[in-house]
TIVO-123164 format. One record per atom (N, C-alpha, C): residue number from 1; chain; x, y, z. Coordinates in nm, 3 decimals. Layout:
BEGIN
SITE pakol zator east north up
SITE NUM A X Y Z
...
//
This chain:
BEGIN
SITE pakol zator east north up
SITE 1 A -0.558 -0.366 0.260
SITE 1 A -0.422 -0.414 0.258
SITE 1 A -0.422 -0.548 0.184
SITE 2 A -0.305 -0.587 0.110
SITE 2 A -0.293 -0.684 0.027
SITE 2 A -0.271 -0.799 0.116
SITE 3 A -0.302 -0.880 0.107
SITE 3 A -0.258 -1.028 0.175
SITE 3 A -0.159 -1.075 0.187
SITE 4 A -0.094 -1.120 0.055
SITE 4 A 0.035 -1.135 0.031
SITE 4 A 0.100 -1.137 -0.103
SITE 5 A 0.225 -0.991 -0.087
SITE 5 A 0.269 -0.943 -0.195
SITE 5 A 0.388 -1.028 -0.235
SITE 6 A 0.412 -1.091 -0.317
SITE 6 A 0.552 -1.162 -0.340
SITE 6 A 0.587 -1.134 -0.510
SITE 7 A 0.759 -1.167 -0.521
SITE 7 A 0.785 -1.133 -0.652
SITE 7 A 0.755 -1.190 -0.715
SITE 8 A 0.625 -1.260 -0.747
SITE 8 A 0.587 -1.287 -0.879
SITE 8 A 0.459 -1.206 -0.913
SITE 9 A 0.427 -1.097 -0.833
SITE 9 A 0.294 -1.059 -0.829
SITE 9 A 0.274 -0.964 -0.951
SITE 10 A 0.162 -0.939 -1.014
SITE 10 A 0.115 -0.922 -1.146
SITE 10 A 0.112 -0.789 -1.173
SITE 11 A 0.174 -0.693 -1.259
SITE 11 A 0.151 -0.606 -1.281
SITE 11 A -0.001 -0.568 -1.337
SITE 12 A -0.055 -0.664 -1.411
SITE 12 A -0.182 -0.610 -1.468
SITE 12 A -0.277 -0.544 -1.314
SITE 13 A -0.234 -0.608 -1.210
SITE 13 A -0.324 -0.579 -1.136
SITE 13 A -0.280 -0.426 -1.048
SITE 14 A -0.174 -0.363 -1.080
SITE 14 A -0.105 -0.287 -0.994
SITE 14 A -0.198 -0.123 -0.990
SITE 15 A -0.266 -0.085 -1.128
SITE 15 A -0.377 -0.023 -1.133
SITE 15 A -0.480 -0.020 -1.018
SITE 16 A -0.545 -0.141 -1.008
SITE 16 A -0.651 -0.142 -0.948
SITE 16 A -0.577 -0.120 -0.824
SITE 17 A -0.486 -0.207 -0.749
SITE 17 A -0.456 -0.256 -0.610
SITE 17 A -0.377 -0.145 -0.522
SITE 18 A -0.306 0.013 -0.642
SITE 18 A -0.257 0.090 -0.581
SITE 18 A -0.339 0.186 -0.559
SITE 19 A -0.493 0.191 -0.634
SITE 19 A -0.575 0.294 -0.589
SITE 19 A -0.648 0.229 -0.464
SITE 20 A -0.645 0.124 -0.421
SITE 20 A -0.677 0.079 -0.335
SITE 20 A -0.654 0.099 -0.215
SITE 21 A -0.500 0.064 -0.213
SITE 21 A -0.383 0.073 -0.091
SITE 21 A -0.380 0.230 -0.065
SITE 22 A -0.415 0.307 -0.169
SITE 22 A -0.379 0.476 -0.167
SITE 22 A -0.505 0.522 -0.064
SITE 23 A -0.634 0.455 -0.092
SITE 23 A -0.735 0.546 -0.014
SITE 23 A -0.716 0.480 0.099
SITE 24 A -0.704 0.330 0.195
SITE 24 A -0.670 0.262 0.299
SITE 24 A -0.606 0.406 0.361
SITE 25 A -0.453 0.426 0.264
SITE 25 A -0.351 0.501 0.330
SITE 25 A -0.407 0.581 0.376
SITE 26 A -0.481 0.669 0.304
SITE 26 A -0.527 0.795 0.336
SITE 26 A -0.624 0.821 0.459
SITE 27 A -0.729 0.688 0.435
SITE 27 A -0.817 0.695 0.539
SITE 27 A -0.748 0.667 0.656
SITE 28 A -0.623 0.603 0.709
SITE 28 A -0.578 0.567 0.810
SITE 28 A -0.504 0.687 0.848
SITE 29 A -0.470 0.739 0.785
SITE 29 A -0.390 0.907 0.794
SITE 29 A -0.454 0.983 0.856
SITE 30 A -0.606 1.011 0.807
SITE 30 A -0.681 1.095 0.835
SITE 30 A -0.768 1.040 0.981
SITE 31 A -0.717 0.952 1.025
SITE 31 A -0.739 0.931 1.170
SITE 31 A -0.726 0.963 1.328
SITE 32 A -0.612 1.068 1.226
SITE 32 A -0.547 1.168 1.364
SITE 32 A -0.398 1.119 1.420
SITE 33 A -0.363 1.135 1.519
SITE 33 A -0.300 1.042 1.580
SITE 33 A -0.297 0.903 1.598
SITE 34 A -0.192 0.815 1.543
SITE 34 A -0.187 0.650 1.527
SITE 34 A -0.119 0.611 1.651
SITE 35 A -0.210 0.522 1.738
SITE 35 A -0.156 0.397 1.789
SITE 35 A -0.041 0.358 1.773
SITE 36 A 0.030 0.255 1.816
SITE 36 A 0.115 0.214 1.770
SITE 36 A 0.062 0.062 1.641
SITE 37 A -0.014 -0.011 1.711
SITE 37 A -0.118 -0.083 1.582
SITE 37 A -0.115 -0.001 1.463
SITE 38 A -0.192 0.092 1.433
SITE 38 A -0.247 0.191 1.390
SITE 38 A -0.119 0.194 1.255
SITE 39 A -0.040 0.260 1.358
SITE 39 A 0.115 0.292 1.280
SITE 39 A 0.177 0.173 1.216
SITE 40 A 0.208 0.045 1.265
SITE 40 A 0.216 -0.070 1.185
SITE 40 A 0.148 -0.072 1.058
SITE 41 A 0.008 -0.075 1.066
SITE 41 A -0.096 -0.098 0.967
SITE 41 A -0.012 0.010 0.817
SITE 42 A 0.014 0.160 0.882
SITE 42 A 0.002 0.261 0.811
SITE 42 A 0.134 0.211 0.700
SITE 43 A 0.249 0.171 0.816
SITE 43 A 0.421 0.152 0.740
SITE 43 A 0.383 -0.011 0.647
SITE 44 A 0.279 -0.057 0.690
SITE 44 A 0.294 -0.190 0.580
SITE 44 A 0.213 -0.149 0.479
SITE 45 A 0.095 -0.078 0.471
SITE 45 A 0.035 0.007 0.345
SITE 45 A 0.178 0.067 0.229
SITE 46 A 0.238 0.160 0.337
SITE 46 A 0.305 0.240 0.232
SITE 46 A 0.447 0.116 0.170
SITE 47 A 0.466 0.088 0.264
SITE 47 A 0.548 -0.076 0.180
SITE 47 A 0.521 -0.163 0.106
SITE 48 A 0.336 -0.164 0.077
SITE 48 A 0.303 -0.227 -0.022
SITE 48 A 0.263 -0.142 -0.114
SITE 49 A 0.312 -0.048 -0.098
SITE 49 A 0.254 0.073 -0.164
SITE 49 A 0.424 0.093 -0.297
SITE 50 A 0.508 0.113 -0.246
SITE 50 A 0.637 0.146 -0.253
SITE 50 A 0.706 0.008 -0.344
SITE 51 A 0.666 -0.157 -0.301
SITE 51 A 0.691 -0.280 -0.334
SITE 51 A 0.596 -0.293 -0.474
SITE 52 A 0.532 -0.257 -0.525
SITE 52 A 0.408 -0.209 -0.624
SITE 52 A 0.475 -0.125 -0.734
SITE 53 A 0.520 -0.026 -0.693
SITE 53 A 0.538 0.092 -0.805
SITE 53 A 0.691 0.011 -0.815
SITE 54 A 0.781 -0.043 -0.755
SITE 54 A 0.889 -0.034 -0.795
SITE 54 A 0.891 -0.193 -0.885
SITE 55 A 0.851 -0.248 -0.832
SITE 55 A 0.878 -0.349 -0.911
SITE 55 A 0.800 -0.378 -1.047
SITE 56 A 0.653 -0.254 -1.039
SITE 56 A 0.568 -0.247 -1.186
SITE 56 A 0.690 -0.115 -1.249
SITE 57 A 0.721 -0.050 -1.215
SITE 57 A 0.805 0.046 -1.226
SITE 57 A 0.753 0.169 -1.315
SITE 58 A 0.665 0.211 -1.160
SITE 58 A 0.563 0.339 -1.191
SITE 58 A 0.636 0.456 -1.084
SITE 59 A 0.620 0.529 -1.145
SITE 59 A 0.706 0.672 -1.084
SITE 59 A 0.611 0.788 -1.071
SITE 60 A 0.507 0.752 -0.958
SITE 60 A 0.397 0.842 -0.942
SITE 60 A 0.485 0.908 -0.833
//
């Protein structure tokens, strides 16, 4: 998970940082049933996930 995403953050880096956030996602997915922790973790992945493509403005 990213530290902290704000609008000035760099597209050059959106490559590296969404294959990143993508396997996190996945591995936390593939955990079975989420916690409620768990589930936090999962909805701020896909929000930095979602905050990433839209503002590099990638339409995967």
């Amino acid at each position: 998970m990213l530290d902290n995403l704000e609008s000035n953050y760099n597209c050059a880096n959106a490559g590296e940082d969404l294959h990143r956030l993508k396997q996190e996602l996945a591995s936390m997915r593939g955990m079975g049933q989420a916690d409620p922790e768990t589930q936090e973790q999962i909805n701020r992945l896909e929000n930095q996930i979602a905050f990433i493509m839209n503002k590099c403005d990638i339409n995967h």
